[in-house]
C-alpha atoms as one frame of an Amber mdcrd trajectory, in Angstrom:
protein
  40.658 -27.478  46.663  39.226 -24.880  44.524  35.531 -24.336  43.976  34.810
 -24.025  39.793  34.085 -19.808  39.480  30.810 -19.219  37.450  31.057 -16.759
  34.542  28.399 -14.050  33.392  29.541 -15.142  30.291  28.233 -19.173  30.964
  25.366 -18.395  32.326  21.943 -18.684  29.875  20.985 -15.161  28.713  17.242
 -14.870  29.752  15.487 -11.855  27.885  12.582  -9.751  29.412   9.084 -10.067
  27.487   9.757  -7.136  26.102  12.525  -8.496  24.148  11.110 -11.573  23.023
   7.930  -9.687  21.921  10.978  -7.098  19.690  12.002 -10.300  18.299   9.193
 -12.587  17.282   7.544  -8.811  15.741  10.944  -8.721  14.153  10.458 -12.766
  12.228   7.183 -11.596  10.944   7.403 -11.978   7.272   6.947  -9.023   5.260
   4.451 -10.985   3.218   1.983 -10.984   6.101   2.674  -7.238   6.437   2.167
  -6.313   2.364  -0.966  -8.222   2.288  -2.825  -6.417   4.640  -1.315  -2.983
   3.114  -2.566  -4.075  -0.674  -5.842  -4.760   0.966  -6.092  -1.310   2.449
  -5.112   0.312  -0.168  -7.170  -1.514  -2.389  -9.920  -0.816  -0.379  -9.796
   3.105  -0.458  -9.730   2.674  -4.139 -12.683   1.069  -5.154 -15.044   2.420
  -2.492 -14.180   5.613  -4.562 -15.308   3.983  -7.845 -18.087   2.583  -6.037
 -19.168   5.852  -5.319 -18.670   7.635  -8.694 -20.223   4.860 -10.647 -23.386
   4.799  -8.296 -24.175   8.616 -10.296 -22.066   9.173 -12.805 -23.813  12.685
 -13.669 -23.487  13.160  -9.968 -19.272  12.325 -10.785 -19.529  14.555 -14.015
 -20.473  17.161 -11.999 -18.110  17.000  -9.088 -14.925  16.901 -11.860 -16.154
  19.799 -13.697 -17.067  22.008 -10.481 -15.302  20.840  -7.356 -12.132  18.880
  -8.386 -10.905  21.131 -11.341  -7.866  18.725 -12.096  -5.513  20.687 -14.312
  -4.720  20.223 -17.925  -7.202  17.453 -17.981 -10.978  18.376 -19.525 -12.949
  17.139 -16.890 -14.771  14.326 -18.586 -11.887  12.767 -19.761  -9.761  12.981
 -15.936 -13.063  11.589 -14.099 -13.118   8.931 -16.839  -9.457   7.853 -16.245
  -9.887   8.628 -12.575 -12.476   6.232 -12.511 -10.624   3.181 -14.386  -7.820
   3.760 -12.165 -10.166   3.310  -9.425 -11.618   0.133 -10.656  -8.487  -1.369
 -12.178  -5.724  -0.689  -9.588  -7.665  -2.503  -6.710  -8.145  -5.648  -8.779
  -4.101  -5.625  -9.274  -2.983  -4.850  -5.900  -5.093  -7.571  -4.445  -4.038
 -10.305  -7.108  -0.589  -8.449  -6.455  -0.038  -8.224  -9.717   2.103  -5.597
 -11.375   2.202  -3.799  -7.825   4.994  -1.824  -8.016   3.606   0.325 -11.082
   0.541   0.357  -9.812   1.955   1.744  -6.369   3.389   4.399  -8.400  -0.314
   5.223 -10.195  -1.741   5.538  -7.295   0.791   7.890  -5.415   0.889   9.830
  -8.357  -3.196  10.323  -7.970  -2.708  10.395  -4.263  -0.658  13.821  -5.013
  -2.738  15.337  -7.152  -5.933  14.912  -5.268  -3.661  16.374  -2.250  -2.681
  19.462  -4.104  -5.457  20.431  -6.125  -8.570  18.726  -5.218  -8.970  18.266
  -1.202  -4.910  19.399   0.143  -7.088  20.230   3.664  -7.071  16.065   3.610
  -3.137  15.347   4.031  -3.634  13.265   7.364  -5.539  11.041   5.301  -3.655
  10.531   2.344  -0.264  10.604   4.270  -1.526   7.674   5.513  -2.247   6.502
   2.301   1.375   7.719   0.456   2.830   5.671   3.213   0.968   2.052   2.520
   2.094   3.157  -1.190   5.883   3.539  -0.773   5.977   0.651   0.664   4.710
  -1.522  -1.928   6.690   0.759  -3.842   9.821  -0.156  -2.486   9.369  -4.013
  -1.214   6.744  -4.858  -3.688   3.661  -7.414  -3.443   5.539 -10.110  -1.025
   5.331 -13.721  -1.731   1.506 -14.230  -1.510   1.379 -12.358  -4.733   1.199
 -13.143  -9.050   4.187 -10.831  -8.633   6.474 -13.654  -6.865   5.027 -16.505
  -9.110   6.370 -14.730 -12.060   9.421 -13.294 -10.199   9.811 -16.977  -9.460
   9.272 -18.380 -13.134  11.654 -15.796 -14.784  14.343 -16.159 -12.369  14.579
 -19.780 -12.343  14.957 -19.861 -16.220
C-alpha cells in the first residue's frame, strides 16, 4: 500500500511578520496617506501667513530687504505671497482644487529655494515631495475634489 506523498505545493503558505506587516502597509488607502500630506502642507502654509500678518510693516520690510524676489516690486510679491499663504491652506484641507494648488505651491516652494533662503533645501525638499504627490494622485477620496470627480463622471 502506498502512503499519500505531501507536496510543498499543498501545504498552507505561512508568511513571516514581516510580510504580513509589507502587505497590510501595502492595503492602506492612499486617501489615509493624502490626508495627512494636505494637512502638512497646509500647515507650513498658513503658519507663514500667520506670521506675516501678525506685522505686516515687519513683512514689508523683510520683501523689500531680505527676500528680493525678482521681477516682482516687493509690495506687490509679499501681497500675493501672502494670499497664497492664506488661500492655498483653506483648499488643500477642503481638498479642493488640489492639484493646481499643488502646483502654486511648488512653484513658490522653488522660488523661495533659489532666491530667498536656497541654504533651506532639506526643508523644502521635504516639502516639494508632499507636493508632487498631491500633484500626481491628487486630494484622495476624503476630498471636494472626489465629490465633484464623482458628480461629473457619473453624468
Amino acid at each position: 500500500m502506498k502512503t499519500p506523498s505531501t507536496s510543498i505545493a499543498s501545504q498552507p503558505v505561512r508568511d513571516d511578520p514581516l510580510t504580513q506587516l509589507v502587505r497590510w502597509l501595502d492595503r492602506v488607502p492612499y486617501s489615509l496617506l493624502a490626508l495627512p500630506l494636505r494637512l502638512a502642507v497646509a500647515t507650513v502654509f498658513w503658519n507663514s501667513a500667520m506670521a506675516h500678518l501678525a506685522n505686516w510693516q515687519t513683512t514689508l520690510v523683510l520683501f523689500q530687504d531680505d527676500y528680493k524676489v525678482p521681477l516682482l516690486p516687493a509690495d506687490f510679491a509679499a501681497y500675493m505671497a501672502v494670499a497664497i499663504e492664506l488661500s492655498a491652506p483653506a483648499l488643500l484641507v477642503l481638498g479642493l482644487a488640489t492639484r493646481p494648488v499643488a502646483l502654486v505651491l511648488l512653484g513658490m516652494t522653488s522660488v523661495i529655494e533659489i532666491f530667498v533662503y536656497p541654504q533651506a533645501w532639506p526643508t523644502h525638499i521635504q516639502w516639494a515631495a508632499m507636493m508632487l504627490v498631491l500633484l500626481c494622485r491628487g486630494a484622495g477620496a476624503l476630498s471636494v475634489d472626489h465629490v465633484i470627480h464623482r458628480h461629473w463622471t457619473s453624468r
